[in-house]
Residue, then its C-alpha position, 0 to 999 in steps of 0.5 A: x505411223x500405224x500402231x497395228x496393236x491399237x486399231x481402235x484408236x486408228x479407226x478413230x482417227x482415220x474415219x468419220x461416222x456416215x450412213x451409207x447411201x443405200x442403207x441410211x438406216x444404219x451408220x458406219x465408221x467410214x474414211x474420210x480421206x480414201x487416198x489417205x487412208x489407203x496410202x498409211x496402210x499400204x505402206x505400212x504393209x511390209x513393216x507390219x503385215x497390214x491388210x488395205x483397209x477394206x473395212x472402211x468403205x461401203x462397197x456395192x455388194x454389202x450395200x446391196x445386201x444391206x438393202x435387201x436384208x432390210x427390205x425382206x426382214x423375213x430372210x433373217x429373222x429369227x435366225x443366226x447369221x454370218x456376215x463373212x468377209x464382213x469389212x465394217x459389218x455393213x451386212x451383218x448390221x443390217x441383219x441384226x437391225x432386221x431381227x437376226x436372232x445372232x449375227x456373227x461377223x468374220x473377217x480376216x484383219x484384227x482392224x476389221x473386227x475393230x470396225x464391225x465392234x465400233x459400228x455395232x455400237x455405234x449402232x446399238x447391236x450386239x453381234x459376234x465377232x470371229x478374227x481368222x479364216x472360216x471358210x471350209x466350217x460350217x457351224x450351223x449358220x440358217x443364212x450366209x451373207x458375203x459381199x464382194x468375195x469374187x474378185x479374184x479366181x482362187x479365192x472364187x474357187x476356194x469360197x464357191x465350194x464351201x459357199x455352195x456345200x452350205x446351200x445345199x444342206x439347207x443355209x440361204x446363201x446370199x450374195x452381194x456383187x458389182x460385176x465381179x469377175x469370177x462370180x458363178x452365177x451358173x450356180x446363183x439365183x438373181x433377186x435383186x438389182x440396185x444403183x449404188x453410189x461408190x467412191x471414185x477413187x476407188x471403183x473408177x465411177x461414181x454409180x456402180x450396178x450391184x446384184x443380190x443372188x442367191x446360191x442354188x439349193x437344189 
């Protein structure tokens, strides 16, 4: 049974550290039976309100953020980050790893701020965490970092606008993305392709295509 006051002591139990494929740099508290650990938590959805436990694989669009921050440290440097829709803060990670002056890690579910917390210091970083929904606020970020977030329609229209809005008084927006649907990419720039292992179980393929795009600023 999920105790949804003690996300700590779930991770713990459900997970293992690993380092992702494309960012070995970092380490990551990752499931380690994926049907498992989907199977507790949907079933806990209706009791409990508990969200799918995104935050506990490496998904293509953070990995390939990872890899680019890492690999053009000069994108973040020096400069306050937010990893939104962070899951396990694979993103952010990499940022702090890479420089970042502040890297603050927003997510939705009270067991994704317990992932990012414990990957970052299992990692040795310190960044900020923000439970609650942000889109719409912007706080003065120099770069946006969201991996993954176009899967489904109203949210893309929803986050687009905002992302956007930030882009074009001046923050680098940086997306992560496999392929998904309702990515705009009228409004990106593409800057990097990367081959990304994945989990079967739940991309259907073992190798997934993931892209970095960058929204337009002017």
């Amino acid at each position: 049974m999920i105790d949804p006051a003690e996300p700590a002591a779930f991770i713990a139990a459900h997970t293992a550290l690993m380092a992702p494929p494309l960012v070995p740099e970092i380490q990551l508290h990752l499931a380690t039976e994926n049907a498992d650990i989907w199977q507790q938590t949907e079933e806990a959805l209706g009791d409990m309100g508990l969200p799918p436990p995104f935050w506990a694989f490496a998904w293509a669009g953070g990995q390939a953020l990872g890899r680019y921050v890492l690999d053009n440290p000069d994108i973040v440097a020096d400069k306050r980050v937010l990893d939104f829709a962070a899951g396990g803060a694979i993103a952010g990670l990499c940022a702090a790893r890479a420089g970042a002056e502040q890297v603050i890690a927003s997510e939705l579910d009270a067991f994704a701020i317990a992932a990012c917390e414990a990957n970052a210091r299992v990692n040795g970083y310190d960044i900020e965490t923000v439970l609650g929904d942000i889109a719409g606020r912007d706080e003065g970020w120099d770069v946006v970092l969201a991996g993954d977030v176009f899967y489904e329609e109203a949210l893309a229209q929803q986050l687009g606008g905002w992302l956007e809005r930030l882009a074009k008084r001046g923050a680098r927006v940086l997306i992560g993305d496999p392929g998904r649907a309702f990515l705009p990419t009228g409004k990106l720039d593409r800057l990097a392709e990367y081959s990304v292992a994945v989990t079967r179980d739940l991309e259907d393929r073992e190798i997934r295509q993931a892209k970095v795009w960058q929204y337009k600023r002017a």
